[in-house]
C-alpha positions in Angstrom: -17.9 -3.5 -25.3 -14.6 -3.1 -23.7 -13.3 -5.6 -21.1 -10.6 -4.1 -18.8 -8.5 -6.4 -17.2 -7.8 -7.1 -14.0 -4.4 -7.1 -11.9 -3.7 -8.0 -8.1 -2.6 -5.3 -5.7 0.4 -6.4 -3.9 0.4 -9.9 -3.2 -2.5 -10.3 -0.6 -4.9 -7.1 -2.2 -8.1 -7.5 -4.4 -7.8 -7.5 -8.0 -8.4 -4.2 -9.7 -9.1 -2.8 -13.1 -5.9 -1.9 -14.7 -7.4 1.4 -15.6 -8.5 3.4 -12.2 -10.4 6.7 -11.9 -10.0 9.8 -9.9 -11.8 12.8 -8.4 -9.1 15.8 -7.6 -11.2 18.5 -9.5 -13.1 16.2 -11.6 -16.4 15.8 -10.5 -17.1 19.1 -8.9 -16.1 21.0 -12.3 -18.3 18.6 -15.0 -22.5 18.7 -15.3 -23.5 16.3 -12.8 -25.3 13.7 -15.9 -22.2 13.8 -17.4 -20.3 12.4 -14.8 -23.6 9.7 -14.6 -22.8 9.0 -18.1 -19.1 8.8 -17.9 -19.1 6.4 -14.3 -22.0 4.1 -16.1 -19.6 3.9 -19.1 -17.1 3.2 -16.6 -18.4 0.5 -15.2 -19.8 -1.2 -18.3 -15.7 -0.7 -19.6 -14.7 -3.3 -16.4 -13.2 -0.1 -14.5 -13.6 -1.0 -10.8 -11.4 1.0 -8.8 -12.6 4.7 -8.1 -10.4 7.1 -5.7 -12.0 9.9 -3.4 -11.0 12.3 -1.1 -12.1 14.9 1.3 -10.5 18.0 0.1 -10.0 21.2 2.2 -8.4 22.5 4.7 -5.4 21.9 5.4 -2.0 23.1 3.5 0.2 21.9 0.7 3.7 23.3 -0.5 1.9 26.7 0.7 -1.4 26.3 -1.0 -4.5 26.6 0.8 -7.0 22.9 -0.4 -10.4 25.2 -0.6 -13.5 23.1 0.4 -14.9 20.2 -2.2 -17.6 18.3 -2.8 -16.3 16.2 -5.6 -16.3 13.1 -3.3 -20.3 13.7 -2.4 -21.1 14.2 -6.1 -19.4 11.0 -6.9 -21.3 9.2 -4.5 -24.3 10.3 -6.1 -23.3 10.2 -9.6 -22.7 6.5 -8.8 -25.8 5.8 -7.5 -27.5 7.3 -9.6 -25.9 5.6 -13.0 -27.2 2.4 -11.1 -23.9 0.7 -10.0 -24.1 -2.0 -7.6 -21.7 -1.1 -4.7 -20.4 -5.1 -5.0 -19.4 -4.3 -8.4 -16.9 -1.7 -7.7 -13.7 -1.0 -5.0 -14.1 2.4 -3.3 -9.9 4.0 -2.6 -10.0 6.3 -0.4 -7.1 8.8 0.4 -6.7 9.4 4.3 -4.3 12.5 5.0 -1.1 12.4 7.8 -1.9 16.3 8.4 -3.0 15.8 12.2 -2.1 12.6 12.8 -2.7 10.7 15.0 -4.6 13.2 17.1 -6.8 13.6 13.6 -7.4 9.3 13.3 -7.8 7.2 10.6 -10.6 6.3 11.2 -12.8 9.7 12.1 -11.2 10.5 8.7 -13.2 7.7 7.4 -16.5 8.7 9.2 -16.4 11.8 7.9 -15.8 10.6 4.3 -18.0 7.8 4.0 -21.1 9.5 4.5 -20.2 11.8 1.5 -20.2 9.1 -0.9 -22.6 7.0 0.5 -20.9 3.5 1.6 -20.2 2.1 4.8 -16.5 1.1 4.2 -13.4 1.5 1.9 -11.8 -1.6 0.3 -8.6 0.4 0.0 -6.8 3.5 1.7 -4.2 5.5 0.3 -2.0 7.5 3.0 -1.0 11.1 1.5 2.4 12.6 1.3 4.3 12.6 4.4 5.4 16.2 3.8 8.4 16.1 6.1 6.7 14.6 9.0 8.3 11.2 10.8 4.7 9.5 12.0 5.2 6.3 14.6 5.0 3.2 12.1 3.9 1.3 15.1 1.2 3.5 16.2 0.3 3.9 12.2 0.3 0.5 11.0 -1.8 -0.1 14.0 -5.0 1.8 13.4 -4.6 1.0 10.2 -4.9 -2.8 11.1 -7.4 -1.8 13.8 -9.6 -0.3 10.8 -8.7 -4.1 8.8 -10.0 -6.0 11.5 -13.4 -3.9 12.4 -14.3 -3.8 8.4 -14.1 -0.6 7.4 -11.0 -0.8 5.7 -9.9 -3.8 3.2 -6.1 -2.8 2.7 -3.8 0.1 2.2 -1.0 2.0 0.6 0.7 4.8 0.4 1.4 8.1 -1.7 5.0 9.1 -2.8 6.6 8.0 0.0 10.3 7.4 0.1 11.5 3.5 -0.3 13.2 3.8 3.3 9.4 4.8 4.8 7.7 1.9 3.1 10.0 -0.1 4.6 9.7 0.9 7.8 5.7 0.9 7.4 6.1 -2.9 6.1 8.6 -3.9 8.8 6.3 -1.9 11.6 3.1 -4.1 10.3 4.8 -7.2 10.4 6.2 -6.6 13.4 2.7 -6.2 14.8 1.0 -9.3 12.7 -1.6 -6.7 11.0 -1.8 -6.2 6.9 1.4 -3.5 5.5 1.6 -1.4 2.5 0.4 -3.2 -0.5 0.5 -0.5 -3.4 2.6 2.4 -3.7 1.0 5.4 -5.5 4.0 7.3 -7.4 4.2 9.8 -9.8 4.7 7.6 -12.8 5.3 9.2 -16.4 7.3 9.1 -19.6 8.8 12.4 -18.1 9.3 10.6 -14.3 10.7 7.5 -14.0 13.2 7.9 -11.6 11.7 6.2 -8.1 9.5 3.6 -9.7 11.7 2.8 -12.3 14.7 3.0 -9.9 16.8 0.2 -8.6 15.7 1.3 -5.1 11.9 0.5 -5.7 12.2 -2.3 -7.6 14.2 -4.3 -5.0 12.0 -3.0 -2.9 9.3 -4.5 -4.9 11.1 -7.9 -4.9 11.4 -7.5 -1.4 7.9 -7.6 0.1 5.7 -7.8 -2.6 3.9 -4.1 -3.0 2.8 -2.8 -6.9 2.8 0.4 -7.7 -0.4 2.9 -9.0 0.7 5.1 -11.6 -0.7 9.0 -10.7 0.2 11.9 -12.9 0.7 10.3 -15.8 -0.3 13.3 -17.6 1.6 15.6 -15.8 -1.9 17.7 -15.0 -2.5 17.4 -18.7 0.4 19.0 -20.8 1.4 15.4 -21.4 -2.3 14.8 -22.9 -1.6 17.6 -25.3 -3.3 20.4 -22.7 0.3 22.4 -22.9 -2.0 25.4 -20.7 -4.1 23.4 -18.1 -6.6 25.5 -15.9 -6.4 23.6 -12.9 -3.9 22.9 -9.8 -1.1 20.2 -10.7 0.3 18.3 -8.0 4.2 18.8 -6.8 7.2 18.8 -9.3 10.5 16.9 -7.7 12.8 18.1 -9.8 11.8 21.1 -10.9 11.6 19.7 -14.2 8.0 21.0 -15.8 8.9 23.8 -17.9 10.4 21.0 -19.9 7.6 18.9 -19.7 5.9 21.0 -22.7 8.8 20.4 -25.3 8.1 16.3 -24.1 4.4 16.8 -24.7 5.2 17.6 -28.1 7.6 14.9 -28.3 4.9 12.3 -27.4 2.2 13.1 -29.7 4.7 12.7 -32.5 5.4 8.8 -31.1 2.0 8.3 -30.6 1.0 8.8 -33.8 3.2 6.1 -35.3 0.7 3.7 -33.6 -2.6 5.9 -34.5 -2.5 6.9 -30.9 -3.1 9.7 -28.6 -0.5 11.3 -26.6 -2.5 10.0 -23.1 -3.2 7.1 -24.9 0.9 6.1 -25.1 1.4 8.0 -22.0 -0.9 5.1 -20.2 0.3 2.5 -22.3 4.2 3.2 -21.1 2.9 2.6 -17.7 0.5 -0.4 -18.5 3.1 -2.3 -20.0 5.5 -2.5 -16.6 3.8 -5.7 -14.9 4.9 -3.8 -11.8 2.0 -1.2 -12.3 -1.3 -2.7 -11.1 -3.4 0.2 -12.2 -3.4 4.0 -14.0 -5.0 6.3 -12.0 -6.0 9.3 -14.2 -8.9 11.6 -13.9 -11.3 13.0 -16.9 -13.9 14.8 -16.5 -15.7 14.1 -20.4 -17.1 11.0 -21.8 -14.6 11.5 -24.9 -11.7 11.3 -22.4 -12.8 8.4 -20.9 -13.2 6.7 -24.6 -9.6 7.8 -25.4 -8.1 6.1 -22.3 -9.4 3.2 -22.5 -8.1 2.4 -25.9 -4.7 2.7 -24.3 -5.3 -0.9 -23.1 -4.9 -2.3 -26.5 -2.2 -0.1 -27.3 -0.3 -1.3 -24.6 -0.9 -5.2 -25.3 0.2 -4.7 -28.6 2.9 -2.2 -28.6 3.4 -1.5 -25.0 7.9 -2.7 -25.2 7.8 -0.7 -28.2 6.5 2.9 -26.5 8.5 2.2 -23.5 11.6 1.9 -25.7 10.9 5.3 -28.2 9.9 6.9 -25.2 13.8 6.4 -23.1 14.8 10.0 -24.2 11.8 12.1 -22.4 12.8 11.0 -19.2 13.3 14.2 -17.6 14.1 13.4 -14.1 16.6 11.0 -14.6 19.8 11.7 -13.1 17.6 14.3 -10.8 15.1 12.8 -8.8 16.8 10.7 -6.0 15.5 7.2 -6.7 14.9 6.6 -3.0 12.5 9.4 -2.9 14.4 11.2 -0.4 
């Protein structure tokens, strides 16, 4: 039976499963015993930090989010495989589109019925997209949320290393919890912010970890050189290289009888910056595959990172402050 371990978010934050589980397409696209099978295999593994979202409605980079109901089948897929809700940490993602007139918190009402709790341990805030929110007013609710129990802690999603900053400033200023995790785009193909000098001081500075999110690059980076489904944002304009990488990888990973994904979450593991890999799968065999990563990363972790230096595509491109 495998044991995940366990690392602390931030420096105040619950300890989480090293390994962390999404729902962006996953759960709405799978046969809903499957995704019983795969959460209680999960569970069993020691993964106990699952991510859910409402999706719909509003915009990204000119893409409309269509209604899902990934987050209610969750819900129900994990009640249903028999989980104990004290045995897991619900992350929830609450969005900046609307703020503050759209509220953390009725953001929370809505999404908590869906999966069937009552609060979330953890909150990570979306992209900022542009938009310049009040730190004060934001940190606030957020605290506001702390104090009333719905909310455990929070982060934030690829924000720049000057807004974290001003989030963390903001929340001390105000004696209520600040940003504890960072959730970046975090790859063998992008390195630059969470890798960069800028982060890492950063880091040093007040404490936050980082989750690591598209570490498969939608898939291509898991050998899926094709994949069917949305892929998030691409700083850098960098993917149509990301292919020739993909290839690239496989051929490391199989100096170590690995997988592609399996050194792709490995690379990441083996930063003791990263708390946890988020990744999503939507098969019980994808699920087997990643969690042999941990191994492969506590035995050969230095090495991957090393053979890997030369597919880091956005280096030199991305701004490291995440401008």
């Amino acid at each position: 039976m495998t044991t995940v371990p366990r690392r602390r978010i931030g420096t105040t934050g619950p300890e989480v499963s090293v390994l962390s589980m999404g729902s962006w397409h996953i759960y709405d696209r799978m046969p809903f015993q499957e995704a019983v099978a795969m959460l209680r295999r999960a569970a069993d593994a020691g993964i106990t930090l699952f991510d859910a979202a409402y999706y719909g409605g509003f915009t990204i980079d000119g893409n409309t989010i269509p209604e899902s109901y990934t987050d209610i089948i969750f819900g129900r897929a994990m009640a249903v495989a028999g989980i104990p809700r004290e045995d897991w940490k619900f992350s929830a993602k609450l969005w900046l589109q609307g703020f503050p007139e759209v509220s953390f918190e009725s953001q929370l009402d809505h999404l908590l019925p869906r999966v069937g709790i009552e609060h979330a341990d953890f909150a990570i805030l979306g992209d900022l997209f542009g938009t310049e929110p009040d730190m004060a007013v934001l940190t606030g609710a957020l605290g506001e949320l702390i104090a009333k129990g719905k909310l455990g802690g929070w982060g934030v999603n690829n924000w720049s290393v000057e807004h974290i900053r001003a989030a963390h400033r903001a929340a001390t200023a105000q004696g209520v919890p600040g940003p504890q995790m960072a959730q970046l785009k975090y790859s063998v193909v992008r390195r630059s912010i969470p890798d960069g000098a800028p982060f890492r001081a950063l880091a040093e500075e007040i404490g936050i970890t980082i989750q690591a999110s598209d570490v498969f690059e939608g898939g291509i980076l898991a050998g899926k050189l094709t994949p069917d489904r949305m892929i998030g944002r691409d700083p850098g304009g960098i993917r149509d290289q990301v292919a020739a990488a993909a290839v690239r990888l496989q051929e490391i990973a199989q100096r170590y009888d690995a997988t592609a994904a399996q050194a792709g979450i490995a690379f990441c593991l083996a930063d003791p910056l990263t708390t946890t890999v988020l990744f999503g799968t939507s098969r019980l065999a994808q699920l087997e595959a990643n969690l042999g990563a941990v191994e492969l990363a506590a035995r050969h972790g230095a090495e991957i990172r090393e053979a890997v230096a030369d597919l880091w595509l956005d280096k030199d491109v991305v701004d490291p402050f995440g401008h």
